[in-house]
C-alpha positions in Angstrom: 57.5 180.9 92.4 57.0 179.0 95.5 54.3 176.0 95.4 52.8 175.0 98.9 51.3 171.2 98.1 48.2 171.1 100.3 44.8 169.4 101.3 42.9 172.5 101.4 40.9 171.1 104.8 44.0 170.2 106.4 44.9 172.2 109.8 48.5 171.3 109.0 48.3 173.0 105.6 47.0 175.7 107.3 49.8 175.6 109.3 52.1 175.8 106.6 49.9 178.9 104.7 50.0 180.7 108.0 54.0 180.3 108.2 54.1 181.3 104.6 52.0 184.4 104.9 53.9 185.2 107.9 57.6 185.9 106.6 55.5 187.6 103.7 56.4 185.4 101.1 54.7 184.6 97.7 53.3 181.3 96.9 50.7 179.1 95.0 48.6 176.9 97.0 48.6 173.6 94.9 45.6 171.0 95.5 46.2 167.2 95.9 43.8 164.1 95.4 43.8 162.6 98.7 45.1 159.1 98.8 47.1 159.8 95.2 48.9 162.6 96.9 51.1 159.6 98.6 52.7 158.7 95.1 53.5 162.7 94.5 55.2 162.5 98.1 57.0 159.8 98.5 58.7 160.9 95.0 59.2 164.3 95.9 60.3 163.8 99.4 60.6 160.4 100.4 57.5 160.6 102.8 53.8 160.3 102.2 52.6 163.5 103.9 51.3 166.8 103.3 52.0 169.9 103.1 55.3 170.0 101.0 56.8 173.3 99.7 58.6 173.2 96.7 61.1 176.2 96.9 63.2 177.0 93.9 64.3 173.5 93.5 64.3 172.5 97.4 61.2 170.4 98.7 60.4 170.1 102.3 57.5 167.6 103.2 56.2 168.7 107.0 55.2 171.4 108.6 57.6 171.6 111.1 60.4 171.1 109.0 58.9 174.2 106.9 59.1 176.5 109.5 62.8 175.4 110.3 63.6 175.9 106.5 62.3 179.4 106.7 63.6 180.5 109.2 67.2 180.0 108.1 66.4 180.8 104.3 64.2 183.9 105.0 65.8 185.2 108.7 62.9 188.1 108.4 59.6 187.7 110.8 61.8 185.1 112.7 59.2 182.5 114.0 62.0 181.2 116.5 63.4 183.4 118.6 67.2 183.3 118.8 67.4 183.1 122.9 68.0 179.7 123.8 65.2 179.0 126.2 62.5 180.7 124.0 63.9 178.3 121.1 63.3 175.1 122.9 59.7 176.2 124.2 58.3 177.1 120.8 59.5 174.1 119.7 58.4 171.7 122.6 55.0 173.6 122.1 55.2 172.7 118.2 55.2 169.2 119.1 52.3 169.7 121.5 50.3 170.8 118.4 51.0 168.1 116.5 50.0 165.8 118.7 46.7 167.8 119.3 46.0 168.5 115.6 46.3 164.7 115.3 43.0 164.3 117.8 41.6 167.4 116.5 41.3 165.5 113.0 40.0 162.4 114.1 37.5 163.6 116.8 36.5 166.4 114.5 36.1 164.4 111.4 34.2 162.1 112.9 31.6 164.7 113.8 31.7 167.0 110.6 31.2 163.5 108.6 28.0 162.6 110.6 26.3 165.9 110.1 26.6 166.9 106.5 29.2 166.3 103.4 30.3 169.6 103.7 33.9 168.5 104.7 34.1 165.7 101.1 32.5 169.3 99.1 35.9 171.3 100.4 38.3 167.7 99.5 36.5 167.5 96.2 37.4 171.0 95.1 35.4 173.3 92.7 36.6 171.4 89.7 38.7 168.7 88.8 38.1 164.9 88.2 36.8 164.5 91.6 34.1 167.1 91.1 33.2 165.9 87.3 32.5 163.1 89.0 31.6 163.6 92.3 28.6 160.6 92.6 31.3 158.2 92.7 34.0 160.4 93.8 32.3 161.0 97.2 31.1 157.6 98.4 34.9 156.4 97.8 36.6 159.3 99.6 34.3 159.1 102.6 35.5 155.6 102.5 39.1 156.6 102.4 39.2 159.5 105.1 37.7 157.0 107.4 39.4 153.8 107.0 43.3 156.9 106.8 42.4 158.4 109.8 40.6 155.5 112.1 37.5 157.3 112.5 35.7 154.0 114.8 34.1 155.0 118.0 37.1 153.8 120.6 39.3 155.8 118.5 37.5 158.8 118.3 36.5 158.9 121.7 40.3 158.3 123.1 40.9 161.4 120.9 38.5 162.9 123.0 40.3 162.0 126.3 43.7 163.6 124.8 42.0 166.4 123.1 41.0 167.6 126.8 44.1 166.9 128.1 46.2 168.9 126.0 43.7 171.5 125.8 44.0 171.4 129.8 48.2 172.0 129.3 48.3 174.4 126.7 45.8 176.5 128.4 48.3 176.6 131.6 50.7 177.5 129.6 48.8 180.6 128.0 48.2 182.0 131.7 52.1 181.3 132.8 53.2 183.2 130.1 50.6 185.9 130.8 47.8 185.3 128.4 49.1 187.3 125.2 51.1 184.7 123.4 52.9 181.2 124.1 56.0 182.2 124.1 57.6 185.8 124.6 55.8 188.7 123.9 55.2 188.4 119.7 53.5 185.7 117.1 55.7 182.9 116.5 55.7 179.2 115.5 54.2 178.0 118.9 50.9 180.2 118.2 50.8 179.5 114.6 50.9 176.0 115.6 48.7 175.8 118.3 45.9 178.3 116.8 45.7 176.1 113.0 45.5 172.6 115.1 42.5 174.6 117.1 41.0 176.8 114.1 38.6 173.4 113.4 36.9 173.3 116.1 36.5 177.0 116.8 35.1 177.3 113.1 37.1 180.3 112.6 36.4 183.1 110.0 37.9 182.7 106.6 39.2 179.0 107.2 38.1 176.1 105.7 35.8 175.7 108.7 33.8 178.5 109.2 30.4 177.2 109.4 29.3 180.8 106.9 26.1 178.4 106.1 25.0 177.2 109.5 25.2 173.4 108.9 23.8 172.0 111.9 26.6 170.6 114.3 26.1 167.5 116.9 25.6 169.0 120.6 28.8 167.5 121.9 30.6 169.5 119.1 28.8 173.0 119.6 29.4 172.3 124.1 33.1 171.6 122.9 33.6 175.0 121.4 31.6 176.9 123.8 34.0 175.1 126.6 36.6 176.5 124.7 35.5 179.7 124.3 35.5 180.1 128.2 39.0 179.2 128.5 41.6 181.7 127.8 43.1 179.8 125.2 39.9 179.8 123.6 39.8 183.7 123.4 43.5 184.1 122.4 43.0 182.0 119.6 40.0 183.9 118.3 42.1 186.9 118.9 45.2 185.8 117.2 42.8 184.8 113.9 41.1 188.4 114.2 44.4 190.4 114.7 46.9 188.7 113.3 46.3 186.0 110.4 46.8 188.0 107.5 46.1 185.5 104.6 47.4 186.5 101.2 46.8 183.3 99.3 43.6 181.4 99.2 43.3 178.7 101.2 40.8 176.7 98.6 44.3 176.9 96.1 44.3 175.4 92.7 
């Protein structure tokens, strides 16, 4: 049985699910303590990163590198298209997302944290040590998210600033490539990529971020959404997430 090693609130693990469930493969999603998860990486893999698949007896630590692997171990529902020029797009867009799910964290951590504890419930897990004993548990991953993912104010708002610019790009892109996907004319890596790193702050359905309870969200957070709603990149990622992201494993895992 495959074994996907995941933060459940991680857009990257998302990532990785999403791959996953695309090439119709099973798995168990496996749930790390944050902050201990870097001793289980850096044995596993020799990095201190999440997600990590454990395949047979093959790891592979990054999401990236997990859609590479499955493409050449499990050729069916290619996410990477065998022309050339299609090839290097997805991937140049891949590394696009990256970089935006790395400001999508930050500025949207920042803002989840200030408004409610929702975002340490879904870390802590339904049960487990961290939920036994979730009055110290909490205060002390709070702590940790924070301090990980340099959630001061000058880093949160330059993440802003790039957030908008990349937003900006990707959303020229959509329109070059006439508005249906990123590249060619079927799902693939680049819109996997691109709609997990954006699926936060669209607070899809049926990810770890739909707002199901209406926890009150900051102003500049809801005019952020409704921006991208307006933009067509907004609309094909709440398309892509109604049409075409067929979850088969739960993304709270075990």
């Amino acid at each position: 049985m495959r074994t996907l090693y995941q933060f459940p609130l991680s857009h990257f693990c998302e990532k990785a699910r999403w791959l996953l469930d695309h090439k119709e493969l099973d798995f168990v999603a496996h749930n790390l303590i944050p902050g201990v998860h870097r001793a289980f990486s850096q044995l596993k893999t020799g990095q201190n990163t999440l997600p990590i698949l454990k395949d047979q007896e093959k790891w592979i630590a990054d999401s990236t590198q997990i859609a590479l692997y499955l493409d050449e171990r499990y050729p069916e529902h290619a996410l990477l298209r065998s022309d050339p020029k299609l090839r290097q797009q997805a991937l140049e867009i891949n590394a696009v997302a990256n970089d935006l799910g790395l400001y999508v964290r930050r500025w949207g951590l920042a803002h989840a944290l200030t408004e409610s504890d929702e975002p340490l419930e879904i870390m802590i897990g339904e049960k487990g040590y961290l939920r036994k004993f979730e009055k110290l548990s909490k205060p002390i991953l709070k702590s940790l998210v924070s301090k990980n993912y340099q959630l001061d104010s000058e880093k949160v708002t330059e993440a802003k600033i790039k957030l908008d610019e990349i937003v900006a790009d990707l959303n020229q892109r959509l329109i070059t490539n006439n508005g249906r996907y990123l590249v060619g004319d079927r799902l693939g890596l680049a819109d996997i990529a691109v709609c997990s790193m954006l699926a936060p702050l669209l607070e899809m359905a049926g990810t770890p971020w739909e707002n199901d309870r209406n926890i009150e969200v900051s102003d500049e957070f809801q005019n952020f959404k409704t921006a991208l709603l307006d933009l067509p990149l907004g609309q094909y990622v709440k398309r892509i997430y109604d049409n075409e992201r067929h979850a088969r494993v739960d993304w709270r895992g075990i």
